[in-house]
N, CA, C and O atoms as a printed pandas DataFrame, in Angstrom:
     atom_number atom_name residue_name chain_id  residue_number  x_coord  y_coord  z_coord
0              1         N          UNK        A               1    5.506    5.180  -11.105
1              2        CA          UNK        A               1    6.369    4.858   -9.998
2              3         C          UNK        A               1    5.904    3.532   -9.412
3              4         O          UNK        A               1    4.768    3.295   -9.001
4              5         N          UNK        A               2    6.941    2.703   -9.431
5              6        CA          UNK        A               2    6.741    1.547   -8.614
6              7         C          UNK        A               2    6.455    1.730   -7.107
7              8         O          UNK        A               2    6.745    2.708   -6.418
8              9         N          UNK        A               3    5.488   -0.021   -6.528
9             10        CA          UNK        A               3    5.823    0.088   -5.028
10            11         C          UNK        A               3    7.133    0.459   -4.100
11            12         O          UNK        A               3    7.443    1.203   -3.170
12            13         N          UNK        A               4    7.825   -0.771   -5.155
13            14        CA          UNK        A               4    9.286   -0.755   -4.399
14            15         C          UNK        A               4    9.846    0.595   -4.603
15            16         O          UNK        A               4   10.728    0.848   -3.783
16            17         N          UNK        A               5    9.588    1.588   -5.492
17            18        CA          UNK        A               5   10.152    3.074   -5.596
18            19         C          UNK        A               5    9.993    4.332   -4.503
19            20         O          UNK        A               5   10.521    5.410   -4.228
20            21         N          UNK        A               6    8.737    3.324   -4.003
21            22        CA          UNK        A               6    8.467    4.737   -2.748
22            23         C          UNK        A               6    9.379    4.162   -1.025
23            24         O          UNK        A               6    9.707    4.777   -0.010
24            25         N          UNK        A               7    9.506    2.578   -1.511
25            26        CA          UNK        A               7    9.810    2.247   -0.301
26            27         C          UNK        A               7   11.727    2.202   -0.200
27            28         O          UNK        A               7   12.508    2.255   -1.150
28            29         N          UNK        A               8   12.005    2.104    1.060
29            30        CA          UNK        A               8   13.566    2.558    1.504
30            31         C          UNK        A               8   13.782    1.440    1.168
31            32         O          UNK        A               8   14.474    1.428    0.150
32            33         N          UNK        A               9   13.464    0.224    1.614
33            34        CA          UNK        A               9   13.890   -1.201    1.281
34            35         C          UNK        A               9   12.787   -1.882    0.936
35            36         O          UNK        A               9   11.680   -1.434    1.235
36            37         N          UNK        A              10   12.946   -3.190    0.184
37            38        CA          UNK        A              10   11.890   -3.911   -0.538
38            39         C          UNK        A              10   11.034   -4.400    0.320
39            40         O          UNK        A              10   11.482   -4.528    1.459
40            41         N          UNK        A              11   10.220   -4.637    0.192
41            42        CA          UNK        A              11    9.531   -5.610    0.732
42            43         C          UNK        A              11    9.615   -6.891    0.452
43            44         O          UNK        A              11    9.601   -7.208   -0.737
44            45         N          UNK        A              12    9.711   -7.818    1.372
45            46        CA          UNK        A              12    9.901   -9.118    1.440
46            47         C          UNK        A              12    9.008   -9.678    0.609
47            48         O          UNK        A              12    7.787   -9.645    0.765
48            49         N          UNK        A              13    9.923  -10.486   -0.777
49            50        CA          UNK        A              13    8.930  -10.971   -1.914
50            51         C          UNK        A              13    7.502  -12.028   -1.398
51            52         O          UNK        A              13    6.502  -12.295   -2.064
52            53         N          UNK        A              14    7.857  -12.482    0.029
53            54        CA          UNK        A              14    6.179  -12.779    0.368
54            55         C          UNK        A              14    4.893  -12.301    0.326
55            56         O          UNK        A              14    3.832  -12.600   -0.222
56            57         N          UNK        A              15    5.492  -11.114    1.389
57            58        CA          UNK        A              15    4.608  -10.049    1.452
58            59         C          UNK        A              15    4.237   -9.492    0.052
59            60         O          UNK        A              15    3.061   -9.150   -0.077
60            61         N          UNK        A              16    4.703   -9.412   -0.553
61            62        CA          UNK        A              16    4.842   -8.811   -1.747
62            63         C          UNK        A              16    3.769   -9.071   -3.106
63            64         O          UNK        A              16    2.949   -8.427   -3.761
64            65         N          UNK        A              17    4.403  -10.567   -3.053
65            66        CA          UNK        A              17    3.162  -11.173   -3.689
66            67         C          UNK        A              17    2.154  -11.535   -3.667
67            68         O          UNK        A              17    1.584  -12.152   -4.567
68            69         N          UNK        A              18    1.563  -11.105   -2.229
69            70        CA          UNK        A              18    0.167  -11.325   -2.098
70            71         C          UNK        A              18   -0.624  -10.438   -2.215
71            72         O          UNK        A              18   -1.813  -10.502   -1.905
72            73         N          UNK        A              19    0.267   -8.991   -2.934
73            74        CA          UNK        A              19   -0.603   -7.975   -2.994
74            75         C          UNK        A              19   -0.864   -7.734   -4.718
75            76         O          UNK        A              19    0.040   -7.540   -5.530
76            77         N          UNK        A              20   -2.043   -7.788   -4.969
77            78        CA          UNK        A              20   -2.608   -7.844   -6.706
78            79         C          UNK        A              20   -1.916   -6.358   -6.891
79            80         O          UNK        A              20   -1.519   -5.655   -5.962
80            81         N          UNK        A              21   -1.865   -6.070   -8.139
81            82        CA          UNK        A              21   -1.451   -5.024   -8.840
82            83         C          UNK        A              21   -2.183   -3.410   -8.574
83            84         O          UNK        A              21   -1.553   -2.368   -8.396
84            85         N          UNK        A              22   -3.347   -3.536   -8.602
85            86        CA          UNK        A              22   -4.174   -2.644   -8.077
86            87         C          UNK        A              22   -4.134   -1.924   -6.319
87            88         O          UNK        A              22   -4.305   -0.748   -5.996
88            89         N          UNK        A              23   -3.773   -3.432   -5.203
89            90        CA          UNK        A              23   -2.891   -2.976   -4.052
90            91         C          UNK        A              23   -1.634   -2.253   -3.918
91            92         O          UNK        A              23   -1.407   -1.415   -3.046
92            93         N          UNK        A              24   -0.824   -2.627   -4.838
93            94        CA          UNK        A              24    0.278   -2.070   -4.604
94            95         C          UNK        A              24    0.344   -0.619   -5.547
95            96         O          UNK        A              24    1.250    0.214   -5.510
96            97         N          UNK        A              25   -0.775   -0.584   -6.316
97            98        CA          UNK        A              25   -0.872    1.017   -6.804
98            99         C          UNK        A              25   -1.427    1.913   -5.850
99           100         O          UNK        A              25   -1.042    3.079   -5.756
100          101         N          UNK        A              26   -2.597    1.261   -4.916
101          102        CA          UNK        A              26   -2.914    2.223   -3.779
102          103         C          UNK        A              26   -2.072    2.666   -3.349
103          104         O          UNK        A              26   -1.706    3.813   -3.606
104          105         N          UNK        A              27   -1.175    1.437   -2.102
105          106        CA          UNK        A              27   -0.527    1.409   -1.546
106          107         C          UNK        A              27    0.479    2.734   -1.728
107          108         O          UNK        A              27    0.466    3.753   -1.038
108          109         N          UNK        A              28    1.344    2.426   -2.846
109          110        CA          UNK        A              28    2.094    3.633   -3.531
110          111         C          UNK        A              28    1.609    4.835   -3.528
111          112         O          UNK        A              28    2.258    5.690   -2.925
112          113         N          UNK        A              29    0.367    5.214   -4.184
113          114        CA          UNK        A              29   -0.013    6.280   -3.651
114          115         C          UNK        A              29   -0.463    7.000   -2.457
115          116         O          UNK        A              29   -0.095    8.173   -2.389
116          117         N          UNK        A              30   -1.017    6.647   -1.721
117          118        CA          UNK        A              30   -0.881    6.391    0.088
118          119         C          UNK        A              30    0.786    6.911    0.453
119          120         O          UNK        A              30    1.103    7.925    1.075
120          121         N          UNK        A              31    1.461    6.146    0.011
121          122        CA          UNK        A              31    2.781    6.397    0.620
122          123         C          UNK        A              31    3.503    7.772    0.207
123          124         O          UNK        A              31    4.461    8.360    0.709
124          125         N          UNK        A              32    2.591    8.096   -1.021
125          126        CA          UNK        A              32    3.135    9.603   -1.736
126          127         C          UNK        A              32    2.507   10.534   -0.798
127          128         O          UNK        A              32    3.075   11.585   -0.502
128          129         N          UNK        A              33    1.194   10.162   -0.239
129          130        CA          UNK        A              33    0.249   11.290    0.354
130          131         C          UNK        A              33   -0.403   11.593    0.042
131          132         O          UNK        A              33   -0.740   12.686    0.497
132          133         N          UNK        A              34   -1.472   10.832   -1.298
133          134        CA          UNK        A              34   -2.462   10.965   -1.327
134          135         C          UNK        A              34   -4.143   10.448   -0.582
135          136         O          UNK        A              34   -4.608    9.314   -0.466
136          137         N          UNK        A              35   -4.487   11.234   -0.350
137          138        CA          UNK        A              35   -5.704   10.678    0.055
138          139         C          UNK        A              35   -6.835   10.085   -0.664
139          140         O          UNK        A              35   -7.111   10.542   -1.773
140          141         N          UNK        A              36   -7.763    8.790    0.001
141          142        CA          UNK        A              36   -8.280    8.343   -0.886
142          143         C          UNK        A              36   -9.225    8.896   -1.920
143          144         O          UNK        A              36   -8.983    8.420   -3.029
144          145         N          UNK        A              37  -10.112    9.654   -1.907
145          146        CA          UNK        A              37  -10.184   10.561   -2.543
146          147         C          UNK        A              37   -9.402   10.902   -4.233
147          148         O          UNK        A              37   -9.893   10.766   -5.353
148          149         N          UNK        A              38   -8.240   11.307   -3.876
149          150        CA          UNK        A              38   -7.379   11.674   -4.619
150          151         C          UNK        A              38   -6.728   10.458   -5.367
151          152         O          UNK        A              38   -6.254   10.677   -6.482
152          153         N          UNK        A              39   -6.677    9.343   -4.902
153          154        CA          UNK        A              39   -6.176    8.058   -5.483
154          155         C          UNK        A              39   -7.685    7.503   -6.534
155          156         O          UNK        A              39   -7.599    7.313   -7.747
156          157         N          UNK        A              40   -8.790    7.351   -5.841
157          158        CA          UNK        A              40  -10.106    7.243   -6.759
158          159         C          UNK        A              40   -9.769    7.887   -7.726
159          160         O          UNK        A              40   -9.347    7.315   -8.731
160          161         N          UNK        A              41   -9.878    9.256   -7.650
161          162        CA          UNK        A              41  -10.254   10.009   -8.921
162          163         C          UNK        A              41   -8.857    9.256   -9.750
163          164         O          UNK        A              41   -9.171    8.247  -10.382
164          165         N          UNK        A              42   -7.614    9.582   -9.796
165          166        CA          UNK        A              42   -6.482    9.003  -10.489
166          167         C          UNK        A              42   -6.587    7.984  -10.683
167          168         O          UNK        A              42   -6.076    7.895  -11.800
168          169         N          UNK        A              43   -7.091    6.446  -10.246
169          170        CA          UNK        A              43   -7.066    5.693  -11.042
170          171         C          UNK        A              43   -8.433    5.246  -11.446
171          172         O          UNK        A              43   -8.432    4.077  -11.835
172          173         N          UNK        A              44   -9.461    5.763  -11.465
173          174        CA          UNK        A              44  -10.564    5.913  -11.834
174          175         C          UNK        A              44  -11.459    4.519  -11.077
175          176         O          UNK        A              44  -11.865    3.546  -11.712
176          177         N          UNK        A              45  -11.602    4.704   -9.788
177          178        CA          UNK        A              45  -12.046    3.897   -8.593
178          179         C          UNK        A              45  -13.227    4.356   -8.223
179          180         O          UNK        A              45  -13.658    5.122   -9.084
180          181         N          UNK        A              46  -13.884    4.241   -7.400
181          182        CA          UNK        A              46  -14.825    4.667   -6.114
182          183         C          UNK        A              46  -14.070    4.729   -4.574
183          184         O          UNK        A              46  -13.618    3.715   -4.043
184          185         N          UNK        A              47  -14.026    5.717   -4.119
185          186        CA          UNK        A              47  -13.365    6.327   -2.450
186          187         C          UNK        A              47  -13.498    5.028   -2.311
187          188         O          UNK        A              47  -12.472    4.382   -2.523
188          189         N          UNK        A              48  -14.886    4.172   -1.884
189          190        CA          UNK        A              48  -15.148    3.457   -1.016
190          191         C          UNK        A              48  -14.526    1.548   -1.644
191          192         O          UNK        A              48  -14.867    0.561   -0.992
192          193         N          UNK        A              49  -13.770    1.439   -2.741
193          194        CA          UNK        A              49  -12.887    0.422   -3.774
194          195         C          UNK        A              49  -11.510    0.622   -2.924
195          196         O          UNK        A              49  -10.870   -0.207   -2.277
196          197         N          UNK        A              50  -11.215    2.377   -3.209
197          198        CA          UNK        A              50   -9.890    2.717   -2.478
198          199         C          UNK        A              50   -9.296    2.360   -0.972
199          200         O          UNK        A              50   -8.177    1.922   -0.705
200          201         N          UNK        A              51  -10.588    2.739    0.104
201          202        CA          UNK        A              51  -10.922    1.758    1.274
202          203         C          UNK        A              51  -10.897    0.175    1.661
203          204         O          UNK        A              51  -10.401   -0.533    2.538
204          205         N          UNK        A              52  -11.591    0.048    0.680
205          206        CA          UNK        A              52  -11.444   -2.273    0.204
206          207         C          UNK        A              52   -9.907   -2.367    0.650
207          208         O          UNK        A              52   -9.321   -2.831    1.628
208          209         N          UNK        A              53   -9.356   -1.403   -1.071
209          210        CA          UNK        A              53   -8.101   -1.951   -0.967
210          211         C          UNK        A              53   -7.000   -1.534   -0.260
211          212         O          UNK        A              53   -5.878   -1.879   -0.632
212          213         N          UNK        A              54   -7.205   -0.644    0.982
213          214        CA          UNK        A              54   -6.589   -0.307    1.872
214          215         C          UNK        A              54   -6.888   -1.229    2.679
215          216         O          UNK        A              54   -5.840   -1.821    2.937
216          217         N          UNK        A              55   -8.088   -1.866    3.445
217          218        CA          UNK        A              55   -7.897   -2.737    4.206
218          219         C          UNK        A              55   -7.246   -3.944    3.699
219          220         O          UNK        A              55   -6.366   -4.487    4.367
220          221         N          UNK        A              56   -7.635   -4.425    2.509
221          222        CA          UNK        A              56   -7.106   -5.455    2.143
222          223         C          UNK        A              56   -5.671   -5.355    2.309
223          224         O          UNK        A              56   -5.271   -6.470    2.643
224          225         N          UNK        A              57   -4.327   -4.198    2.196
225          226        CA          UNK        A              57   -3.381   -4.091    2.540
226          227         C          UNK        A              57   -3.226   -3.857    3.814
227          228         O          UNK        A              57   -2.015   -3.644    3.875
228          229         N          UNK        A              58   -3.581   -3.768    4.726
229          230        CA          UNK        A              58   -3.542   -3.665    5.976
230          231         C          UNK        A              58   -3.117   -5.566    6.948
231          232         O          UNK        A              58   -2.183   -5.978    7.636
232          233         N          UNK        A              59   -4.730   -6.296    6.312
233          234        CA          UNK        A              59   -4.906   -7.520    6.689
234          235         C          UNK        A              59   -3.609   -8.626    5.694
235          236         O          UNK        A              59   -2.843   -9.493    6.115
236          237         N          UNK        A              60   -3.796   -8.189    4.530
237          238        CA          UNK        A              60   -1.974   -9.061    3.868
238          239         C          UNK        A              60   -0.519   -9.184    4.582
239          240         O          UNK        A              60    0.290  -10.075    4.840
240          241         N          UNK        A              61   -0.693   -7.319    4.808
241          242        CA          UNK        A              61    0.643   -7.236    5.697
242          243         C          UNK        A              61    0.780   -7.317    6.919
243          244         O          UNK        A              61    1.925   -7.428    7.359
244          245         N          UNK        A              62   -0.314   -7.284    7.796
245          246        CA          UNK        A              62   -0.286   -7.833    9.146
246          247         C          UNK        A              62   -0.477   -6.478    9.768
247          248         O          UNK        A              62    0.190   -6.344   10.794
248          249         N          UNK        A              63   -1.139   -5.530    9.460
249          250        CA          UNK        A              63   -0.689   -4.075    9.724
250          251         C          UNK        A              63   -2.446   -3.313   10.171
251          252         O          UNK        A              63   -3.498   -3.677    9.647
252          253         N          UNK        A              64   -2.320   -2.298   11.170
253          254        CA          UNK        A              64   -3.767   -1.860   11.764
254          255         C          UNK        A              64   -4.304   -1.060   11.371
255          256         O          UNK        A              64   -5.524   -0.973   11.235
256          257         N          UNK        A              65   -3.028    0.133   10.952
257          258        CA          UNK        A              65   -3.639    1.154   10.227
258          259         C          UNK        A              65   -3.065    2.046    9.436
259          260         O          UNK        A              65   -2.363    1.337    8.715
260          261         N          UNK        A              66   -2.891    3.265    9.069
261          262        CA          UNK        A              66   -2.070    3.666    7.717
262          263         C          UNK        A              66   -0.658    4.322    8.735
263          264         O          UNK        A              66    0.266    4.435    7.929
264          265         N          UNK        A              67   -0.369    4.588    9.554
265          266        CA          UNK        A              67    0.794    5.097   10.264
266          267         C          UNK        A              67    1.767    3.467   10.336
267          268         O          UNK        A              67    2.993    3.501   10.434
268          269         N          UNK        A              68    1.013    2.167   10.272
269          270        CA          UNK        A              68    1.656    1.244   10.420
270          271         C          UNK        A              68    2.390    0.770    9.144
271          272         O          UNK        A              68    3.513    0.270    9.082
272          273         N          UNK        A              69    1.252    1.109    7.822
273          274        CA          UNK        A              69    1.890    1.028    6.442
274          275         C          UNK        A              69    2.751    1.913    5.964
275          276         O          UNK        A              69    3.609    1.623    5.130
276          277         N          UNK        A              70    2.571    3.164    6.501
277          278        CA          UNK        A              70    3.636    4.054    6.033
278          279         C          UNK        A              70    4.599    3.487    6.639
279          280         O          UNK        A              70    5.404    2.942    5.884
280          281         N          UNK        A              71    4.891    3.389    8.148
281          282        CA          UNK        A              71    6.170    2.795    8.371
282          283         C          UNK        A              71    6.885    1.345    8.064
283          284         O          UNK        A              71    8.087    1.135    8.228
284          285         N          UNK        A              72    5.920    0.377    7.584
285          286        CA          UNK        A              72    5.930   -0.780    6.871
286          287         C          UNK        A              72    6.959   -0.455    5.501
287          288         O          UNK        A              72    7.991   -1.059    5.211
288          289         N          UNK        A              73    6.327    0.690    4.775
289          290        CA          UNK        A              73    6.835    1.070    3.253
290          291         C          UNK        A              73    8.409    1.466    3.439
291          292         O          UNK        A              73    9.309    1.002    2.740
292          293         N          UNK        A              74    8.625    2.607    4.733
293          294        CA          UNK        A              74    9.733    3.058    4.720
294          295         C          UNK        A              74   10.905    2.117    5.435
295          296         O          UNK        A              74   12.061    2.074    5.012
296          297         N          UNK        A              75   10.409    1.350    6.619
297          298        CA          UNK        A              75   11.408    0.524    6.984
298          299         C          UNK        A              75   10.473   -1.202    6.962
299          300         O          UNK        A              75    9.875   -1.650    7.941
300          301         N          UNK        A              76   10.555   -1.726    5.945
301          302        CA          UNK        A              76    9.892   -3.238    6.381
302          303         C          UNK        A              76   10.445   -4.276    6.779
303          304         O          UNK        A              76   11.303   -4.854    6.111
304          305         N          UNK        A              77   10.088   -4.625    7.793
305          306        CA          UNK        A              77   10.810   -5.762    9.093
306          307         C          UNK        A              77   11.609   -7.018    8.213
307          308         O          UNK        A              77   10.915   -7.901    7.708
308          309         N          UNK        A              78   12.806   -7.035    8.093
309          310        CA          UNK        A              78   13.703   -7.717    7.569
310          311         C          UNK        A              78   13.365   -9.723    7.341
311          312         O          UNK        A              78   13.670  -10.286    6.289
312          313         N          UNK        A              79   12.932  -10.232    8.146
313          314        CA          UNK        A              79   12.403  -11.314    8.182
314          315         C          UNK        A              79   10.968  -11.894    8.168
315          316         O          UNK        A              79   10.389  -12.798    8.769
316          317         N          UNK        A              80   10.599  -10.846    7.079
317          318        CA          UNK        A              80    8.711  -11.312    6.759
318          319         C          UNK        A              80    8.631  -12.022    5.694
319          320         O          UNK        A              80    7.536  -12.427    5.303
């Protein structure tokens, strides 16, 4: 499953592309409901890699914490 598959609307190809391939697989999973934990073991990470690359999506998208990315994924602000 793609990023853009979990989200209602795309994300703005800016935003978009500043996230490496490995972000936007977190990301995706995060948005399914997995916990990090559960994303490590699946893509064969360390919890604390899964964390990196959660902040690292946090600080790309301008965002504080995971209630801000979930709602980032489901509605993302039209002019980013």
């Amino acid at each position: 499953m793609s990023f853009d598959a979990v989200c209602a609307a795309p994300i703005a190809p800016s935003k978009l592309a500043q996230l490496t391939r490995r972000e936007q697989q977190v990301a995706n999973r995060i948005a399914s409901g997995q916990t990090s934990k559960q994303i490590a073991k699946a893509l064969g990470i360390s919890d604390l890699t899964v964390r990196k690359h959660r902040q690292n999506l946090y600080r790309k998208l301008g965002l504080q914490n995971l209630t801000q990315l979930l709602r980032y994924c489901l509605d993302p602000p039209a002019s980013t």
